[in-house]
PAFITOR-509057 format. One line per field, with one value per residue (C-alpha): residue in one letter; chain; residue number from 1; x, y, z. Coordinates in pm, 1 decimal, m for minus. Example, Ala and Ser with C-alpha at 12.3 -4.5 7.8 and 13.67 -1.06 7.14 Angstrom:
<recs>
rest	c(a:s)
kette	c(A:A)
nr	c(1:2)
u	c(1230.0:1367.0)
v	c(m450.0:m106.0)
w	c(780.0:714.0)
</recs>
This chain:
<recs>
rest	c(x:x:x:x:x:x:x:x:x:x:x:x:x:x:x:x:x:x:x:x:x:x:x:x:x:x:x:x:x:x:x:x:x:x:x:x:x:x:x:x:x:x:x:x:x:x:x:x:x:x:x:x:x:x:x:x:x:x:x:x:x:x:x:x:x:x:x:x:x:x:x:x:x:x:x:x:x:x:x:x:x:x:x:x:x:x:x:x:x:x:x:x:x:x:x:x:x:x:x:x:x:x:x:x:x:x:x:x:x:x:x:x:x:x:x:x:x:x:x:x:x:x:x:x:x:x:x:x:x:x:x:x:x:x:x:x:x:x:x:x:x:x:x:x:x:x:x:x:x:x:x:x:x:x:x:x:x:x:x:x:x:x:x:x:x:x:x:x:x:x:x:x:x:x:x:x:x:x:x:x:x:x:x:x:x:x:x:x:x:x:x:x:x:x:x:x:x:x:x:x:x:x:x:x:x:x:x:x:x:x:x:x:x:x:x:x:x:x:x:x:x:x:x:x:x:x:x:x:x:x:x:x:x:x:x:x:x:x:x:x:x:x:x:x:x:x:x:x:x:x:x:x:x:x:x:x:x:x:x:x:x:x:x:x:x:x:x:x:x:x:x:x:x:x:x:x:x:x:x:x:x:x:x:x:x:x:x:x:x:x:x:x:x:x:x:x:x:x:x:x:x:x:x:x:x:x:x:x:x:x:x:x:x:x:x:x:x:x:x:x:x:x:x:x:x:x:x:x:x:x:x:x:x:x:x:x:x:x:x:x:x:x:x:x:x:x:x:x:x:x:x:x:x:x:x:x:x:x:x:x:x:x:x:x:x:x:x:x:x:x:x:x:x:x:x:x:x:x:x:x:x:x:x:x:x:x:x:x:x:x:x:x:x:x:x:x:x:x:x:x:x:x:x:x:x:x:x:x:x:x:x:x:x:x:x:x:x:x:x:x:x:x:x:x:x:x:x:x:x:x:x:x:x:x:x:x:x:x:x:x:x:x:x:x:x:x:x:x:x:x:x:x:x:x:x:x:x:x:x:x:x:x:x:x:x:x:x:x:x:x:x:x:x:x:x:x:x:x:x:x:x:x:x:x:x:x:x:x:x:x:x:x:x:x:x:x:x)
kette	c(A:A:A:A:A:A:A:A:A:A:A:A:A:A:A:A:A:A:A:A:A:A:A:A:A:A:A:A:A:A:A:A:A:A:A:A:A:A:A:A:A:A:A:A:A:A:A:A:A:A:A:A:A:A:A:A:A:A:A:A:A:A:A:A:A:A:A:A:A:A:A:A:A:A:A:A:A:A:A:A:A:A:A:A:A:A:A:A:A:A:A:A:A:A:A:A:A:A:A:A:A:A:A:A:A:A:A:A:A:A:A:A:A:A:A:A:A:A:A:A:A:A:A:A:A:A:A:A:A:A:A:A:A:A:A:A:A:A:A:A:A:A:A:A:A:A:A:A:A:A:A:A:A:A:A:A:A:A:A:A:A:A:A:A:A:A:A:A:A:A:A:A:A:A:A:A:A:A:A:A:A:A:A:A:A:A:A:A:A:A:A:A:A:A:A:A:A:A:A:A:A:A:A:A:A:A:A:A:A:A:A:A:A:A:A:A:A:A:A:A:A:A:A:A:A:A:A:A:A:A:A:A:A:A:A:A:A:A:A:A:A:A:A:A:A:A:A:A:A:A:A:A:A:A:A:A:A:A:A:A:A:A:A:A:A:A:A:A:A:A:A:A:A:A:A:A:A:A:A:A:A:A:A:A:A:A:A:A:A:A:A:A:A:A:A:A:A:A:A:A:A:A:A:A:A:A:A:A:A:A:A:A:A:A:A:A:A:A:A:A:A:A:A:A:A:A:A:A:A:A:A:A:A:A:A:A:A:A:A:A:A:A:A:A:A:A:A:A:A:A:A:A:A:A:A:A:A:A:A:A:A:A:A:A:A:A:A:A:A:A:A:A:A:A:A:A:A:A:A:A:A:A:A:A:A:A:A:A:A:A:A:A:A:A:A:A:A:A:A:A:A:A:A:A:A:A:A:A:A:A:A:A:A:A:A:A:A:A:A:A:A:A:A:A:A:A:A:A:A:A:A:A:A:A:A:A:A:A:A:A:A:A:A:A:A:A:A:A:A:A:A:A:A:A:A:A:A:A:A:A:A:A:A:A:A:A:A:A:A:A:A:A:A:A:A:A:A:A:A:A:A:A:A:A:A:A:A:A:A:A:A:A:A:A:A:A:A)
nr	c(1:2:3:4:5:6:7:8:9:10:11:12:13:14:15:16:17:18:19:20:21:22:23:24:25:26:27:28:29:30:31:32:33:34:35:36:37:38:39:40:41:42:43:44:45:46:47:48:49:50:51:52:53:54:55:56:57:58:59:60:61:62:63:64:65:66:67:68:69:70:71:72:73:74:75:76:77:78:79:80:81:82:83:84:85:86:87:88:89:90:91:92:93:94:95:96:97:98:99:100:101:102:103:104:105:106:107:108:109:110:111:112:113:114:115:116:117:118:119:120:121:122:123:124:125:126:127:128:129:130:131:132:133:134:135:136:137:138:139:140:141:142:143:144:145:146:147:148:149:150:151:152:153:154:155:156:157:158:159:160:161:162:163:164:165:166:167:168:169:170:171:172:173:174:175:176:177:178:179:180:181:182:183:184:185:186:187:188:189:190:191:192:193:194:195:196:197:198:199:200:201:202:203:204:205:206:207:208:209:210:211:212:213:214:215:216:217:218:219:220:221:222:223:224:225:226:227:228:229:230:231:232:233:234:235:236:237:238:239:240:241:242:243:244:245:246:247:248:249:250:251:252:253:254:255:256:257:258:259:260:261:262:263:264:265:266:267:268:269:270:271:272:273:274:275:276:277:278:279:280:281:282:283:284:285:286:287:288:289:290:291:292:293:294:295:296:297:298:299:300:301:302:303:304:305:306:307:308:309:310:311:312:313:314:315:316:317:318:319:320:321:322:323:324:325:326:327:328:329:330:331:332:333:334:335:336:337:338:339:340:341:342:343:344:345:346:347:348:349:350:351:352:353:354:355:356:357:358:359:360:361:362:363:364:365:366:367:368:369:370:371:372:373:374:375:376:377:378:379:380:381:382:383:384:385:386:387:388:389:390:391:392:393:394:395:396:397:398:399:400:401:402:403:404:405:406:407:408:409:410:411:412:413:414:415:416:417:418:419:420:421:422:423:424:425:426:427:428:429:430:431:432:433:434:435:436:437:438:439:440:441:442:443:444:445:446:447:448:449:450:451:452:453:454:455:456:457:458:459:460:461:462:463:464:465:466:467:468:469:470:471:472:473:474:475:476:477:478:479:480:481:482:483:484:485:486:487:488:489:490:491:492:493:494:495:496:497)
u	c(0.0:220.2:152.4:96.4:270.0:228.0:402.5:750.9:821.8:1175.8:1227.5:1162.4:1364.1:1647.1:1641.6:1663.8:2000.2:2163.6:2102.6:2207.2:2540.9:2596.9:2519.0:2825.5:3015.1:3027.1:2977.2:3170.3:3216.9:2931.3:2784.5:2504.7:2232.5:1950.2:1827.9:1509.4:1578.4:1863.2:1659.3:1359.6:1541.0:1479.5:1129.8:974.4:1056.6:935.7:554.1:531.6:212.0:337.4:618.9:752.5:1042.3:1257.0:1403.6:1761.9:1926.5:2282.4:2533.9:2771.7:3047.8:3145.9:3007.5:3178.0:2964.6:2631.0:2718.7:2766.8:2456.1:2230.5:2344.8:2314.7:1938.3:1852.1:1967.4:1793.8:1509.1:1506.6:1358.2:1547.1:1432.8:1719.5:1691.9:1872.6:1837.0:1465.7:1343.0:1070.3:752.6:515.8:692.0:920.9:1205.2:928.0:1069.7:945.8:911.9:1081.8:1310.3:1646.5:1692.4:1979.1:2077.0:2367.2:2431.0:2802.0:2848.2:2888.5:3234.1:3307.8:3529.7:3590.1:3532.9:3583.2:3552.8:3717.6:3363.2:3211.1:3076.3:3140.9:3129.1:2970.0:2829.2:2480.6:2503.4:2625.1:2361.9:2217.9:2375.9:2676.3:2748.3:2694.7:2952.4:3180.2:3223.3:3118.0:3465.4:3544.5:3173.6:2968.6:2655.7:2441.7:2124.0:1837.4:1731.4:1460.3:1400.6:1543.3:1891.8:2041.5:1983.2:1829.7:2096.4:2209.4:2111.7:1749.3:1709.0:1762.0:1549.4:1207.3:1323.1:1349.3:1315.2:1366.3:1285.0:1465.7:1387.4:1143.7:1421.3:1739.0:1534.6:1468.8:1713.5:1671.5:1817.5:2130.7:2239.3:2490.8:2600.0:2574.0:2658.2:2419.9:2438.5:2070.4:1939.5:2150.1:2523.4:2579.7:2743.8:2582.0:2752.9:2491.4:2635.3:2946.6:3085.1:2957.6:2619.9:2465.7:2502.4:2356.8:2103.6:1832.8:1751.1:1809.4:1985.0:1629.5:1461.8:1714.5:1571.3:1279.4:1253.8:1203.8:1426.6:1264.2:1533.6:1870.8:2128.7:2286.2:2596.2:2755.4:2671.4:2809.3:2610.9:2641.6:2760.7:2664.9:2889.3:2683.1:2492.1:2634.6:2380.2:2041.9:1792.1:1380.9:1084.1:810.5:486.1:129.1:m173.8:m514.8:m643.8:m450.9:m632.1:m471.9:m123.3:m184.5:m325.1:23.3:233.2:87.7:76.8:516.8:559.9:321.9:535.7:814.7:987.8:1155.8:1275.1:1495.8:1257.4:891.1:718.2:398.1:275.8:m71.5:m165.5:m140.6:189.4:307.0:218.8:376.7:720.2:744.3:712.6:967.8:1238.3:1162.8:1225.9:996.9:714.0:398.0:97.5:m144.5:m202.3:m370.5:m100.3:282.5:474.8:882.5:1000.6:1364.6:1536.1:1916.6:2167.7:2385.3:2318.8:2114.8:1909.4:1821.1:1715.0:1523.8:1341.4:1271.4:1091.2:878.9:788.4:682.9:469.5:312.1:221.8:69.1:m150.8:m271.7:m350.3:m52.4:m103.1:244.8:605.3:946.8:1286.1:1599.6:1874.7:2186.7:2212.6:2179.3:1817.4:1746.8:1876.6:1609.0:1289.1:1455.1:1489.9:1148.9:1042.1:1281.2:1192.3:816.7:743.0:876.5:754.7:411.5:490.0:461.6:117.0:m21.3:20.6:38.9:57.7:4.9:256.0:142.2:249.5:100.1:152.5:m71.7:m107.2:41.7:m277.2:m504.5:m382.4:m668.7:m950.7:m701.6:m665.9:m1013.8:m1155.6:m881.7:m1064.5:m1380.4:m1255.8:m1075.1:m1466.1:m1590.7:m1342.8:m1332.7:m949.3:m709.1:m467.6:m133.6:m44.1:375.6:466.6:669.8:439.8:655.1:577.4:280.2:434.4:171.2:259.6:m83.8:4.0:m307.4:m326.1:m432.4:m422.9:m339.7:m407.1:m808.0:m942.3:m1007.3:m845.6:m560.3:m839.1:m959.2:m651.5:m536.1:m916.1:m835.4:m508.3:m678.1:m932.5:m666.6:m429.8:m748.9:m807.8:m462.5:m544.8:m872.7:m699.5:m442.0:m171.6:m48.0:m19.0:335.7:573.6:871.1:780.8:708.2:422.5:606.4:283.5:119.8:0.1:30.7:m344.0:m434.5:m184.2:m520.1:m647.2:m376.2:m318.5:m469.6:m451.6:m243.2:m34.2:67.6:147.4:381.8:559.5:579.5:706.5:1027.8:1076.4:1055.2:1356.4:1580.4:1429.8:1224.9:1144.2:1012.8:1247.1:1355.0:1127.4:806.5:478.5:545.9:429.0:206.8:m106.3:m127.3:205.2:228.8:439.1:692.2:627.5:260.3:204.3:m161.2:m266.5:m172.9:m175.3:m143.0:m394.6:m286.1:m459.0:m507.0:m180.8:170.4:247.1:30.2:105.9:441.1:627.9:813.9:1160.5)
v	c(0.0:272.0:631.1:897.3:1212.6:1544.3:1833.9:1920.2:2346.4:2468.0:2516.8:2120.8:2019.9:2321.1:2085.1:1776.7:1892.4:2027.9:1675.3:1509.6:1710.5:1646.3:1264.9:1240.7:1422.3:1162.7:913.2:968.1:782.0:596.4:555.5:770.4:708.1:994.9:880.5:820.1:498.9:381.0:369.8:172.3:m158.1:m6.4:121.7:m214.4:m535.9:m881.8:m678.5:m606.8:m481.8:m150.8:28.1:417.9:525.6:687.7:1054.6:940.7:579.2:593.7:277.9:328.9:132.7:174.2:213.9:542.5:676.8:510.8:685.0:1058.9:999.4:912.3:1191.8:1467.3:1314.1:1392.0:1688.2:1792.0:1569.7:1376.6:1000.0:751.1:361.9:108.7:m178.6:m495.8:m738.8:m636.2:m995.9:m886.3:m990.9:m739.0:m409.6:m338.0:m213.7:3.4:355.8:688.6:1006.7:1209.2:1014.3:882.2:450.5:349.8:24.6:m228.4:m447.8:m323.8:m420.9:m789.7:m900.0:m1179.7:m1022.4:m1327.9:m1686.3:m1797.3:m2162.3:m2239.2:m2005.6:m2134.0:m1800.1:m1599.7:m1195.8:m1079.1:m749.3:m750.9:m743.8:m1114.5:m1387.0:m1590.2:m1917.3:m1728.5:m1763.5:m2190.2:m2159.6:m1970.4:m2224.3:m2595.3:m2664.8:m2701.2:m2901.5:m2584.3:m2425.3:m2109.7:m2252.4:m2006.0:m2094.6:m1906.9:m2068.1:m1721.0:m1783.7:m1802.2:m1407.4:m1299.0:m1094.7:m1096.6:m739.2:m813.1:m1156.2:m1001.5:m665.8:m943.0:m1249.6:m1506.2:m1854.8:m2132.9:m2489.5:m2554.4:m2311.3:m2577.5:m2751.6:m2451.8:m2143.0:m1838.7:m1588.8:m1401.0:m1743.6:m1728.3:m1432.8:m1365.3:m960.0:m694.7:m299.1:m63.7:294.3:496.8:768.8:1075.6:885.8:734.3:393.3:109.6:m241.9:m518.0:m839.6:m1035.2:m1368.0:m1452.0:m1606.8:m1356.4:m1014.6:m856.4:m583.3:m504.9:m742.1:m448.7:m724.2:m917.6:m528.6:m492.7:m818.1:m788.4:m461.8:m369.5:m144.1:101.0:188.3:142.8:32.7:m268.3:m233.8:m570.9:m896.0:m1172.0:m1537.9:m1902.5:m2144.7:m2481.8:m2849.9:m3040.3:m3332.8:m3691.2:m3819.5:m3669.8:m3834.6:m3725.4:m3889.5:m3759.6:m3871.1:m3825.4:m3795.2:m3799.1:m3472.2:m3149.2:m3202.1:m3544.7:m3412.0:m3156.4:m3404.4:m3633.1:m3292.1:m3269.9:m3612.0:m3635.0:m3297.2:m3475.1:m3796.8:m3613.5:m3582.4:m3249.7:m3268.5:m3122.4:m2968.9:m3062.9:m2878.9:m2954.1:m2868.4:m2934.1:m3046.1:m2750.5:m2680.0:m3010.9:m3064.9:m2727.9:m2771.5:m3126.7:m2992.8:m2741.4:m2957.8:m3304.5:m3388.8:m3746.6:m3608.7:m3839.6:m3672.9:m3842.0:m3727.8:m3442.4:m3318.5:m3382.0:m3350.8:m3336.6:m3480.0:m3481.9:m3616.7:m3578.4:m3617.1:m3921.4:m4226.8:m4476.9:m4250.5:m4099.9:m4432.7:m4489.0:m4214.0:m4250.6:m4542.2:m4412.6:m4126.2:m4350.3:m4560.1:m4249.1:m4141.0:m4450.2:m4421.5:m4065.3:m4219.4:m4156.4:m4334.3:m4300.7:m4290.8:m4240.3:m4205.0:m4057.1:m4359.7:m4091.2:m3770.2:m3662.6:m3767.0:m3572.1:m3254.7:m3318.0:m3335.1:m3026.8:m2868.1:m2916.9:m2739.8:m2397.2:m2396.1:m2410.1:m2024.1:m1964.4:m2299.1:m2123.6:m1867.4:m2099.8:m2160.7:m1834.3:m1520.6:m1375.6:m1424.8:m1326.3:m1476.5:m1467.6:m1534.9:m1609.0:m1818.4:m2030.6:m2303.6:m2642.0:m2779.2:m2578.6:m2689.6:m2882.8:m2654.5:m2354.6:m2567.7:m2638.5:m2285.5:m2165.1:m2408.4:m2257.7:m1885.6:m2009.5:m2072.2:m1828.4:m1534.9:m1771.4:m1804.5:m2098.8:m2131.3:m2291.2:m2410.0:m2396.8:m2379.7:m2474.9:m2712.2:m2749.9:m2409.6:m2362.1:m2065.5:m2084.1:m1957.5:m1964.3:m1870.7:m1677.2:m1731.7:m1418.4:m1230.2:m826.4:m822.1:m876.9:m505.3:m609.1:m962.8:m766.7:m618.5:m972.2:m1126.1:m897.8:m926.0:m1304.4:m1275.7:m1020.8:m1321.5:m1549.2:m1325.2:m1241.4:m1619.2:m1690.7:m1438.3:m1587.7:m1915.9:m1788.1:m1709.3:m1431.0:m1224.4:m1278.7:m1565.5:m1436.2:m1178.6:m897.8:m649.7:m388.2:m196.2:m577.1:m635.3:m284.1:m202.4:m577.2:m434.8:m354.5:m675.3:m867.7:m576.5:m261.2:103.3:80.3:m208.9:m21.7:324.9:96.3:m5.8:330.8:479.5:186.4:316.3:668.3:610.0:502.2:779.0:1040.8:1249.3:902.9:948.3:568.8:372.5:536.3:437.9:94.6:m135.6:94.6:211.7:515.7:733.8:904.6:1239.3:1161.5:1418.1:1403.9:1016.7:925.3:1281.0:1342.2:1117.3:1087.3:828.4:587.4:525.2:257.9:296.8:366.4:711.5:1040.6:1206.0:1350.6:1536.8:1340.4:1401.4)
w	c(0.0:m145.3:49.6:m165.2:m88.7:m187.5:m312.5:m161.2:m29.3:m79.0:274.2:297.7:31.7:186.8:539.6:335.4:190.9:475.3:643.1:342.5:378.4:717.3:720.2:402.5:660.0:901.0:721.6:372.4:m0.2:m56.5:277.1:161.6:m102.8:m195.8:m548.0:m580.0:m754.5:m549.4:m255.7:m371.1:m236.2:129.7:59.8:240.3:429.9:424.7:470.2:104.8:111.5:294.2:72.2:180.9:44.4:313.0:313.6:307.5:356.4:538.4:565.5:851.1:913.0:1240.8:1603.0:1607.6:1278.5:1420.4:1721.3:1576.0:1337.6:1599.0:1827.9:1497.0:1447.3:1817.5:1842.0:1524.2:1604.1:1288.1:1308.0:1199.3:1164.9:1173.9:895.3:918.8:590.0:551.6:585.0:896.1:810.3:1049.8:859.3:1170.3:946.3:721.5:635.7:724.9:416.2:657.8:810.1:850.7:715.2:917.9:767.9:963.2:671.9:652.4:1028.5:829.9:1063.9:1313.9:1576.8:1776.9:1855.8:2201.6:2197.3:2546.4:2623.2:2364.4:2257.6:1935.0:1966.6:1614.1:1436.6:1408.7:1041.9:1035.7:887.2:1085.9:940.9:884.6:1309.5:1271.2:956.5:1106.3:1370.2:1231.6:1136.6:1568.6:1579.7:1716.0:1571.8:1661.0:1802.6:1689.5:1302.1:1223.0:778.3:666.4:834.1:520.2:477.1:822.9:1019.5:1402.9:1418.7:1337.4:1572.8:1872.1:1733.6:1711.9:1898.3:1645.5:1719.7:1481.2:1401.8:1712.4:1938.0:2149.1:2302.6:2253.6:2282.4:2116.3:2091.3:2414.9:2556.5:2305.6:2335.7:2639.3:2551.4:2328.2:2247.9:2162.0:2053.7:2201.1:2048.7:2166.4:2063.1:2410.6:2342.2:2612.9:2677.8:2839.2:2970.5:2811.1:2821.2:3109.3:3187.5:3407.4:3540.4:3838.9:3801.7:3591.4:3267.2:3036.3:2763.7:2815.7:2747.3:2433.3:2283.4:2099.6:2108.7:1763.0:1691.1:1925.4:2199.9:2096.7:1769.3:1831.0:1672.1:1810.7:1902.3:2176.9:2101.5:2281.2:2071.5:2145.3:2048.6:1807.7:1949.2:1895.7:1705.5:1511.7:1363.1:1201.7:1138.5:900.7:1074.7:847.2:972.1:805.8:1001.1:1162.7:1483.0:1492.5:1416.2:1644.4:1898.5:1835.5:1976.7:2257.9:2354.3:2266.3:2517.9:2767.2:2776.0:2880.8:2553.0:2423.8:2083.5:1907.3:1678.6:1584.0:1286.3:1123.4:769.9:631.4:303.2:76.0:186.1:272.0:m146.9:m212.7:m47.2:m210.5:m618.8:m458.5:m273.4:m338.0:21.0:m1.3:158.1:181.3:m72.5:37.3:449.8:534.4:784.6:883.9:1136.1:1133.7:1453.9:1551.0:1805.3:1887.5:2198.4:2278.3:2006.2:2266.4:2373.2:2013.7:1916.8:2211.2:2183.6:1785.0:1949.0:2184.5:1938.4:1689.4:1902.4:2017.5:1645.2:1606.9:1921.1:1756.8:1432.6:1221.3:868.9:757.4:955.2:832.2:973.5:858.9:768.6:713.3:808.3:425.5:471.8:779.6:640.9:334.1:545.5:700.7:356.1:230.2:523.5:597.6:202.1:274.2:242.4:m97.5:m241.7:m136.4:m385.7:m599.9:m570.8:m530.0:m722.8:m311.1:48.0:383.4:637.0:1006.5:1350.4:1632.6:1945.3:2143.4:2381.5:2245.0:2374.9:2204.1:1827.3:1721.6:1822.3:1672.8:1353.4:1299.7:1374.6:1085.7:843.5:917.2:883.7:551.0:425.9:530.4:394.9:102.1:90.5:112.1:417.3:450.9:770.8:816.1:1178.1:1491.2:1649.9:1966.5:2091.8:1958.8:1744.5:1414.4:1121.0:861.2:489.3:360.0:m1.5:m203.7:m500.7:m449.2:m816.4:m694.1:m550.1:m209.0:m187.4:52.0:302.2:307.0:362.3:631.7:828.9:801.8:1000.7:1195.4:1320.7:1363.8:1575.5:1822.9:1834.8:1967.1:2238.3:2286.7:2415.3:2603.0:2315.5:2239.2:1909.6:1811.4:1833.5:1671.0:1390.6:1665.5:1628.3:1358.5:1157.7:1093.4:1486.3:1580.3:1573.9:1791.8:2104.6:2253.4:2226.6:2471.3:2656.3:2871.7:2803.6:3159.7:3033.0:2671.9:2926.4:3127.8:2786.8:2661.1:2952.3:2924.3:2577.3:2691.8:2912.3:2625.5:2368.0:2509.9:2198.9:2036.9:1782.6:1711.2:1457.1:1555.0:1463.8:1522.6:1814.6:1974.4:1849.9:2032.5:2045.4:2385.9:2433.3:2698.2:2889.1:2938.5:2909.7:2997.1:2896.4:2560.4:2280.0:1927.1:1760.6:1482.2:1180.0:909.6:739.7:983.0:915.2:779.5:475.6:477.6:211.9:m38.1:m146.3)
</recs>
């Protein structure tokens, strides 16, 4: 939903230079980029349907330049919204008309590996997968793989709190992440934690982390890095309903068992990811679930056991198990591929995320089947079963005039469903311009105060990625008496440049 913008005054376009000019002066060559054109690459994230193009996009290099243009664009009060590799998928990293895009991507080094502390110390431009490369050759790995590892950065994990396939039995990345350096609004540079596990005080690092961009820069990164276990090993269980499947997940966390990872698919993408990866996924179930257990050899097989006796009890039609560790990577592969084999299928889509009891799958998975009738679209179901972190593809067609609205009053109805049984409205996407307006529905005018008053601590002229997270912006100053009201689309018409 491009905004239009009107007409630009010369005074405007006189304050757009002068920051132009000072932003090459701290950050010179071609750390800088005005044109029109060059900038349409940062206009939108992984939330295509929003697109702004920013006032100016600047590339630092160095904590030093983050530092001084942060501290220029509060003491001019210029907004500025930091972008990591634009894969969010709520809008978190969507630009403002008249604002500053301050994107990490050159930030791109590994300072250190520590393996006696088995941690590495990275910049938060770093891929995700990047981190488990950078250290497989001593048998470590980064923990948190959220499918876009392969382009997601550091920088933008710990901004929404990415999870993974894993995540169920390693954590998300609040619980991989030991330290970190952040630059706030006004230049002041900020260390939080280290190398070591804990650190007395308040949790700011917890505060930092999933944050959204809204209270600090990070400019650098220190991770746990964990040995790889002895032995892995998957089955692909199929079932002839979700609520079976779903049924099946809670019944494996109930017997005590925490896998490594456990995803499920249902049948449109479960066919979808198969054309795409040929991973030898069964056609013919109506759901699948990706089960994998690892840790010492006997007790791998063991368990492989017991979980496959326990599909069985929950009506599981098909079961296979990995034989090499070629074969287990290929389930995996059909799946962290699952998204863009959807785009295969459909000319759009609508990824969303939201979190909710594991025990509540099958009444979740059957109310989304009704909702999928009655909005007359098809759903995709792609997510991490073991937490309960859902992930519905709604299947649409922007190309349709109204097909979007649809789509987005969909996930609307899904999101306040997840609430509705306890969840909650984000797993690991964060709230960005997507969720933004649905704050309300989790939480109370006094609870969204509380939160804004945190964030008016670390930037008290709300000058860091506004218009994202809350719906209502609160001046500082008079919080609970003044307010700002948000509307359909994330910002108001601003000139254009």
């Amino acid at each position: 939903m491009p905004v239009r913008m009107p007409e630009v005054d010369n005074e405007v376009l006189a304050r757009r230079e002068r920051i132009i000019a000072t932003l090459r002066a701290i950050v010179p060559g071609e750390g800088v980029i005005v044109g029109e054109r060059e900038m349409k690459p940062y206009e939108t994230d992984g939330l295509t349907a929003y697109k702004q193009l920013p006032m100016v996009v600047v590339l630092p290099e160095t904590t030093k330049q983050v530092s001084e243009v942060l501290s220029y664009c509060h003491s001019e009060g210029i907004r500025v919204v930091p972008r990591g590799a634009g894969t969010s998928l709520s809008g978190g990293a969507l630009p403002l008309a008249d604002g500053v895009l301050l994107g990490m991507a050159k930030f791109n080094r590994i300072r250190e590996i520590d393996f006696d502390n088995r941690v590495a110390v990275v910049e938060p431009g770093v891929t995700n997968l990047g981190i488990s490369t950078a250290v497989a050759h001593a048998g470590f790995y980064y923990a948190p793989d959220p499918s876009s590892q392969i382009a997601c950065t550091i920088g933008g994990n710990i901004a929404e709190n990415s999870g993974g396939v894993h995540c169920l039995k390693y954590g998300m990345t609040t619980n991989n992440v030991l330290g970190c350096e952040i630059v706030l609004i006004n230049g002041h540079v900020l260390r939080l934690g280290g190398k070591h596990l804990d650190a007395g005080g308040y949790d700011l690092l917890g505060v930092i982390t999933g944050s959204e961009g809204l209270l600090g820069v990070v400019t650098e990164v220190t991770v746990r890095i964990l040995k790889k276990a002895e032995a892995a090993r998957a089955l692909l269980v199929g079932f002839p309903t979700s609520e079976d499947a779903g049924q099946c997940v809670s019944c494996i966390i109930g017997a005590g068992i925490i896998p490594g990872g456990m995803e499920m698919m249902d049948k449109p993408a479960i066919h979808a990811a198969e054309e795409f990866v040929h991973a030898g996924y069964p056609l013919e179930v109506e759901a699948l679930l990706i089960v994998e257990l690892d840790g010492p050899q006997a007790e791998v097989d063991h368990l492989i056991g017991r979980v496959e006796a326990i599909a069985k009890e929950c009506k599981a039609v098909s079961c296979k198990i990995s034989q090499s560790e070629e074969e287990r990577l290929l389930f995996w592969a059909g799946r962290k591929a699952a998204f863009p084999a959807v785009g295969r299928i459909s000319p759009d889509y609508y990824c969303m995320d939201g979190t909710i009891p594991r025990a509540r799958l099958p009444l979740v998975l059957r109310r989304m089947k009704e909702m999928s009738a009655k909005y007359g679209l098809r759903v995709a179901n792609v997510f991490h079963a073991g937490d309960g972190n859902l992930h519905p593809l709604i299947l649409y067609d922007a190309n349709k005039p109204g097909e979007l609205e649809k789509a987005e009053e969909f996930g609307a109805e899904i999101l306040k469903l997840c609430v509705e049984v306890g969840g909650v409205l984000t797993g690991e996407h964060g709230v960005g311009v997507e969720k933004r307006d649905l704050m309300p529905v989790m939480f109370s005018e006094t609870d969204l105060d509380q939160q804004q008053r945190l964030k008016c601590a670390f930037d008290e002229k709300g000058l860091l990625n506004p218009g994202k997270v809350f719906p209502k912006l609160h001046r500082c100053a008079e919080l609970g008496r003044m307010h700002i009201s948000g509307g359909k689309l994330p910002f108001p018409d601003i000139p254009r440049f």
